[in-house]
FIMIPA-829790 format. One record per residue (C-alpha): residue number from 1; residue in one letter; z, x, y. Coordinates in steps of 0.2 Angstrom, whole numbers. Each point is the difference from the previous one (the first is absolute). Example, Ala and Ser with C-alpha at 12.3 -4.5 7.8 and 13.67 -1.06 7.14 Angstrom:
 num residuo     w     u     v
   1       A    39    62   -22
   2       S    -3     6    17
END
This chain:
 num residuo     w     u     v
   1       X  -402    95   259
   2       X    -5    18     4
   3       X   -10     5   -17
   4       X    -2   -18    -6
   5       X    -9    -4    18
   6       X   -18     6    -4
   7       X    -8   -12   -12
   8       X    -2     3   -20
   9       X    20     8     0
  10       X    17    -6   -10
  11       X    17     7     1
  12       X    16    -1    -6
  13       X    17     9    -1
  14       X    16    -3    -9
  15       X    17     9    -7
  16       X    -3     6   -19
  17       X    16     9     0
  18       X    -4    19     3
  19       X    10     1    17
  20       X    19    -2    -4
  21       X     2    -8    16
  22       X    -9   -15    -7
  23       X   -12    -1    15
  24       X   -20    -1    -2
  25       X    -9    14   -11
  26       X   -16    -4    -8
  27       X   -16    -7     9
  28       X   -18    -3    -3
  29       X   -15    -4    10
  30       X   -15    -5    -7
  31       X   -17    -5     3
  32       X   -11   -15    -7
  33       X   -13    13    -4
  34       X    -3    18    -3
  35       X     1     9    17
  36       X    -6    13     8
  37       X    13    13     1
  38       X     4    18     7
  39       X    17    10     3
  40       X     8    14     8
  41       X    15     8   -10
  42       X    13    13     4
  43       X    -4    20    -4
  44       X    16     3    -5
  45       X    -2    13   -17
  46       X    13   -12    -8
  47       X   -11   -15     2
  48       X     9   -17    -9
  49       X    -7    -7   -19
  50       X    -7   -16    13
  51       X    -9    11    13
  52       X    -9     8   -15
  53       X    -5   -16    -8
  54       X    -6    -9    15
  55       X    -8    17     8
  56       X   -12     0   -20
  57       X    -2   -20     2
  58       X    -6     1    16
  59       X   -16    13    -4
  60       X    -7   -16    -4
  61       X     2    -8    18
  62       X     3   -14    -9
  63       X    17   -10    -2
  64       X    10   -18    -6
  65       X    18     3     7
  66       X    13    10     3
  67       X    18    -2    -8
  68       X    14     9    10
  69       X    16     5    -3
  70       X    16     5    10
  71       X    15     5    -5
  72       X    -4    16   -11
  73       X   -16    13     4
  74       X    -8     3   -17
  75       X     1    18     4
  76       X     5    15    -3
  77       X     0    -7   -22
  78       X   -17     8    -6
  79       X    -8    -9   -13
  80       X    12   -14    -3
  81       X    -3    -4    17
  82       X   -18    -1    -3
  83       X     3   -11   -16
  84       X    11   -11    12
  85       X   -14    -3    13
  86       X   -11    -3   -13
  87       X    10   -13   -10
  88       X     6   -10    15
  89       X   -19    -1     7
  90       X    -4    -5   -15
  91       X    10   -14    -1
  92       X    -3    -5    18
  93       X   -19    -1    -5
  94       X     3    -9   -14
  95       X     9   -13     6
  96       X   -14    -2    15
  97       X   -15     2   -15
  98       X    -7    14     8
  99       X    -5    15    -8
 100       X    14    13     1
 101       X    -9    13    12
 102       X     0   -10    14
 103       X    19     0     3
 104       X     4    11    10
 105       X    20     5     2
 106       X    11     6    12
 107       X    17     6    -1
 108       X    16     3    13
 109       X    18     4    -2
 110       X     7    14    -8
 111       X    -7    18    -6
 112       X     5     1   -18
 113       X     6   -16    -4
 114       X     3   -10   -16
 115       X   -16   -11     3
 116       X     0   -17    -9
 117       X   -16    -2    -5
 118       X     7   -14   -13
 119       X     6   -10    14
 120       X   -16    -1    10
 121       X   -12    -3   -14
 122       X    11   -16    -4
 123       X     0    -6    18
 124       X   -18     2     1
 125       X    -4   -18    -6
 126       X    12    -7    14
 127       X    -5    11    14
 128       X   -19    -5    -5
 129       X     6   -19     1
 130       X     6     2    16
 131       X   -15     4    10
 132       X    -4    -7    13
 133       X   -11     0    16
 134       X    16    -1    11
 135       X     8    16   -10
 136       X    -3    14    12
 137       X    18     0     6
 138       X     8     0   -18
 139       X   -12    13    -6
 140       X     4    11    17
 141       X    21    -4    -3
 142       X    -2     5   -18
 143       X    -7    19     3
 144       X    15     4    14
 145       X    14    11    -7
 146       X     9     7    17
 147       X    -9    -9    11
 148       X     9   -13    12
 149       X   -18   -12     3
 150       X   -16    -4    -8
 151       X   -13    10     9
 152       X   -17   -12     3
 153       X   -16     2     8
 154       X   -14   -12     2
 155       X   -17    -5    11
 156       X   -17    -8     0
 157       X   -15    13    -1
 158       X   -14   -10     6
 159       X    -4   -10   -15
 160       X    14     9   -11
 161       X    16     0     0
 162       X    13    13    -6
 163       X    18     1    -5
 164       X    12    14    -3
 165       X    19     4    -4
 166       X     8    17    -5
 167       X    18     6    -4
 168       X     9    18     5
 169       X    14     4     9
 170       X     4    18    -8
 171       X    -9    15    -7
 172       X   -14    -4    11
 173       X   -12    11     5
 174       X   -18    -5    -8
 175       X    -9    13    -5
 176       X   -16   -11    -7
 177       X   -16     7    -7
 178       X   -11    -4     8
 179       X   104   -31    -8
 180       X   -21     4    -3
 181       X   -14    -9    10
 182       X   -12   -13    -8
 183       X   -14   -10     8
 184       X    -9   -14    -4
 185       X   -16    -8    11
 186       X   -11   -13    -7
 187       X   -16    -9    12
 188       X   -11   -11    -9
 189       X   -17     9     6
 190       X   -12     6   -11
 191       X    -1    17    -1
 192       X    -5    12   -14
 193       X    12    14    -6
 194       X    -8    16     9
 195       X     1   -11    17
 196       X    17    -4    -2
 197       X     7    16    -6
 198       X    -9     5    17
 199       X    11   -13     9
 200       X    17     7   -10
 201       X    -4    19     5
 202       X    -6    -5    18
 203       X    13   -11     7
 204       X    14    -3   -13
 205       X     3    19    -4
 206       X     0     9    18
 207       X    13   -15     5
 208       X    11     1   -14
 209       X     0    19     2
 210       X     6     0    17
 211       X    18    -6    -7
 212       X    14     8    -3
 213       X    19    -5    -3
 214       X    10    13    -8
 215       X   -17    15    -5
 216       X     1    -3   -20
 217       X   -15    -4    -8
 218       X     4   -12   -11
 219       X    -7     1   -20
 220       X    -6   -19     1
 221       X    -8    -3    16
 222       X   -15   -12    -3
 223       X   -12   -10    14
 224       X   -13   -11   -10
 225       X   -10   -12     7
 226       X    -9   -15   -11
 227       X   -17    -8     6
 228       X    -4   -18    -6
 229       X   -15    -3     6
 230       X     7   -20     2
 231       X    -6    -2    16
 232       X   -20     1    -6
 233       X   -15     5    10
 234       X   -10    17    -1
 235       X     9    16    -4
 236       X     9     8    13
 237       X   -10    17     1
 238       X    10    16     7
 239       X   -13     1    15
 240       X     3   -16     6
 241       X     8   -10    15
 242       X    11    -8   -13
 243       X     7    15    -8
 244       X     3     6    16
 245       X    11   -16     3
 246       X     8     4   -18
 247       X     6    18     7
 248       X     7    -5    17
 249       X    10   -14    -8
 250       X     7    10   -13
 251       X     3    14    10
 252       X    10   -11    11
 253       X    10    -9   -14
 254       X     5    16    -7
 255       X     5     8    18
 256       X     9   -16     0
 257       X     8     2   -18
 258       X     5    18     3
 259       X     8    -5    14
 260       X    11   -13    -8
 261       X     4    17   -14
 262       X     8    10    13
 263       X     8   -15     9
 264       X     8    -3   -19
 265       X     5    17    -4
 266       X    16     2   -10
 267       X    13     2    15
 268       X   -13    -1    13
 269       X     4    -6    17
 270       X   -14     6    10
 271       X   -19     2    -3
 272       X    -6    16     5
 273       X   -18     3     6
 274       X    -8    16     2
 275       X   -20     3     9
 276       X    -7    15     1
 277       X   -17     4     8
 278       X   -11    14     6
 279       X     2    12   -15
 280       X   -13    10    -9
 281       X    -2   -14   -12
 282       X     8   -13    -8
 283       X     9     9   -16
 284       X     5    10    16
 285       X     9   -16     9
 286       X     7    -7   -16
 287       X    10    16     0
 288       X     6    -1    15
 289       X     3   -18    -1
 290       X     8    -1   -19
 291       X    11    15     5
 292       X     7    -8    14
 293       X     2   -20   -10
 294       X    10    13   -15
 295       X     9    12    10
 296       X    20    -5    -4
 297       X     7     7    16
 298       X   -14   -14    10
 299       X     5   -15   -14
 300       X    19     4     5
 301       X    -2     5    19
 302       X   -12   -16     0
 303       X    16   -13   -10
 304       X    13     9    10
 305       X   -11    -6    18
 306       X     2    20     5
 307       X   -16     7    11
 308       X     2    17    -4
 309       X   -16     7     3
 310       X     3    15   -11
 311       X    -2   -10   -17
 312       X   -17    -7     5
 313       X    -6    18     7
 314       X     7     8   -17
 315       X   -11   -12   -12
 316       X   -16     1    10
 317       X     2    20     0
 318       X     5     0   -19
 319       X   -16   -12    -4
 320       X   -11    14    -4
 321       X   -11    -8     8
 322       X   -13    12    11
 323       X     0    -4    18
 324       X     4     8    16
 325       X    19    -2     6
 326       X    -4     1    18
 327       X   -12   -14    -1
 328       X    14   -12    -9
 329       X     7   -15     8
 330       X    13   -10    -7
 331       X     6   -16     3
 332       X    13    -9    -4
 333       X    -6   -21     6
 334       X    -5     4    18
 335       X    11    14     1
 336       X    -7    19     1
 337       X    10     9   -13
 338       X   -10    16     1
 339       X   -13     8    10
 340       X    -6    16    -5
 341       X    15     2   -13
 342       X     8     0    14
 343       X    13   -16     2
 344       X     1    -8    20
 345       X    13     5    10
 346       X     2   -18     5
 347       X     1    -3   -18
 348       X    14   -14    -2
 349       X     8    -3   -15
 350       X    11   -12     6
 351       X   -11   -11     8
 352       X   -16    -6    -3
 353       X    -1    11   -18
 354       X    15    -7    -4
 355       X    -7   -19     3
 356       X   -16     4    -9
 357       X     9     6   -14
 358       X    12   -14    -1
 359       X   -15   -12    -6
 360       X    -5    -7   -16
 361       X   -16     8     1
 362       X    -2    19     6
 363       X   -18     5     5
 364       X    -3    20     1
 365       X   -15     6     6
 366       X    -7    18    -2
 367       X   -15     9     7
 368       X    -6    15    -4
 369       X   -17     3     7
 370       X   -17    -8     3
 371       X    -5     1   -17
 372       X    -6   -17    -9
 373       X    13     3   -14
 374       X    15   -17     1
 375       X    12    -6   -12
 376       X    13   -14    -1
 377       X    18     0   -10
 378       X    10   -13    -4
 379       X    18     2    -5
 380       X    17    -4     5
 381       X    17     9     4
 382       X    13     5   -13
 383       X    17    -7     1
 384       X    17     0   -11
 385       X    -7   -13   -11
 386       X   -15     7    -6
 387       X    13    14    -7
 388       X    12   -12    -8
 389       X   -15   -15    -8
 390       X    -8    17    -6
 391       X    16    10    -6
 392       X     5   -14   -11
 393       X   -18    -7    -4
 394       X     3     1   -20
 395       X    20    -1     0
END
């Protein structure tokens, strides 16, 4: 069910014919009543004509739905694109009966693309017929492009519940105010806009931020998260236990949905987690950890099962990071990679390293001090395939 699982929600996907492979490309969720709404979106300088649209909608904290396309980007086409996104919203509201500015649109596929805006805003009519409360997983099949699964997230919040789903598995890594990334959470509490937008910046943003799969910023990356107020009672007030709940839950659900990203990545085999802790600060750990999630020579040394302690000493030392070298430890699972910068005599790559490395999930750990500073990446290796899927992504 994932964002149909909180009360007040619909959702529906289907195959309007953008994708020439004939597979899902056009969804919609929407809620019963105007929500609550707040939403993170890439910094890229070439944002896409939907992150503008939804980023101006959204200054109202109020929203309807959310129609999404995959299959082509709506970017990089200037004011066409704009016209497009506002034509196919349009259409989308018009066959819900709501007013126009409370669709809200995301796009995914390819930069530059001839989008068909005539296609969606036909299909509107049948993707509206088709909500339903049980349309969470057509909604989250319909966004994917290069993905190989649906990525879904759910729980109970005390007395609220909250869904989620999101698509990536290429030119990811968000870079959020506060293939692309999108993100979708719904929870039927009641929460006022200036609360939720809290909730976003608090717990969605510093998660989704911590991922990483190939270092591109993408120019569509969107996290937006609708509010229905469904599940009644008082208004959840940002100093409260309940909003507390609200934050922990969604922090988890999207540790859990970056998670699923990286473990999707185009050509992906292993999941590669970084921690760092004791740095000046956190910007400080980020660097250190982002460095390390990005650094090539670790994503191949890290597909390849190869130890070497030189890659992992090279990407902490490039970081830019400040931080004292003889007060650095690596490690590589249990294993001490570094001490000091200096790697153990005992050091085996053939044996433990070499087992630890063989996993599906690498764990790296880095300390650099006693300082309160700590950061977390999430990313993945690099192997043959993500060359070849991205070599011949538009041939």
């Amino acid at each position: 069910m994932s964002v149909t699982f909180p009360r007040g929600f619909k959702a529906a996907g289907m195959t309007a014919g953008l994708k020439p492979s004939g597979r899902p490309d056009l969804a919609l969720l929407a809620a019963e009543r105007e929500c609550s709404a707040a939403g993170l979106f890439t910094t890229n300088s070439y944002p896409a004509a939907p992150v503008e649209l939804s980023r101006a909608r959204l200054q109202s904290g109020k929203a309807r739905a959310v129609l999404v396309n995959s299959g082509d980007a709506n970017a990089g086409r200037g004011e066409e694109g704009k016209r497009d996104a506002e034509s196919t919203t349009k259409a989308a509201a018009a066959a819900l009966g709501v007013p126009e500015g409370e669709v809200l649109a995301c796009s995914t596929g390819v930069i530059g693309g001839s989008f068909d805006a005539a296609k969606i805003g036909a299909s509107s009519g049948v993707l509206v017929d088709a909500l339903s409360p049980d349309g969470g997983a057509a909604f989250a099949g319909a966004i994917c492009t290069t993905d190989t699964v649906i990525k879904q997230a759910q729980s109970d919040a005390g007395a609220y519940l909250v869904g989620a789903c999101a698509k990536g598995a290429a030119m990811v890594e968000p870079d959020l105010e506060l293939a692309t990334m999108l993100v979708f959470f719904t929870t039927d509490a009641p929460i006022e806009p200036p609360a939720l937008r809290e909730l976003a910046a608090a717990s969605l943003k510093p998660a989704f931020e911590q991922l990483t799969i190939d270092g591109c910023t993408s120019t569509n990356d969107t996290v937006l998260v609708l509010a229905s107020g469904a599940a009644g009672g008082d208004l959840v007030a940002q100093d409260s236990a309940d909003f507390r709940e609200l934050a922990a839950v969604m922090r988890d659900m999207a540790d859990s949905l970056a998670y699923q990203l990286a473990a999707d990545a185009e050509g992906g085999t292993k999941v590669l987690i970084v921690d760092v802790t004791g740095a000046e600060g956190g910007d400080e750990a980020q660097k250190i950890a982002k460095a390390i999630a990005n650094s090539i020579l670790v994503k191949c040394a890290v597909f390849g099962a190869d130890p070497n302690p030189g890659r992992l000493l090279q990407a902490v030392g490039a970081s830019g990071a400040s931080f004292d070298p003889s007060s650095v430890t690596i490690r590589l699972g249990d294993v001490v990679v570094s001490d000091g910068g200096v790697v153990p005599r005992d050091y085996d790559e053939g044996g433990v390293a070499h087992r630890v490395i063989k996993e599906d999930e690498i764990d790296v750990s880095v300390e650099v001090g006693n300082g309160p500073g700590r950061a977390r990446a999430v990313g993945c290796d690099l192997s043959y395939d993500y060359v070849k899927i991205n070599a011949e992504y538009t041939t």
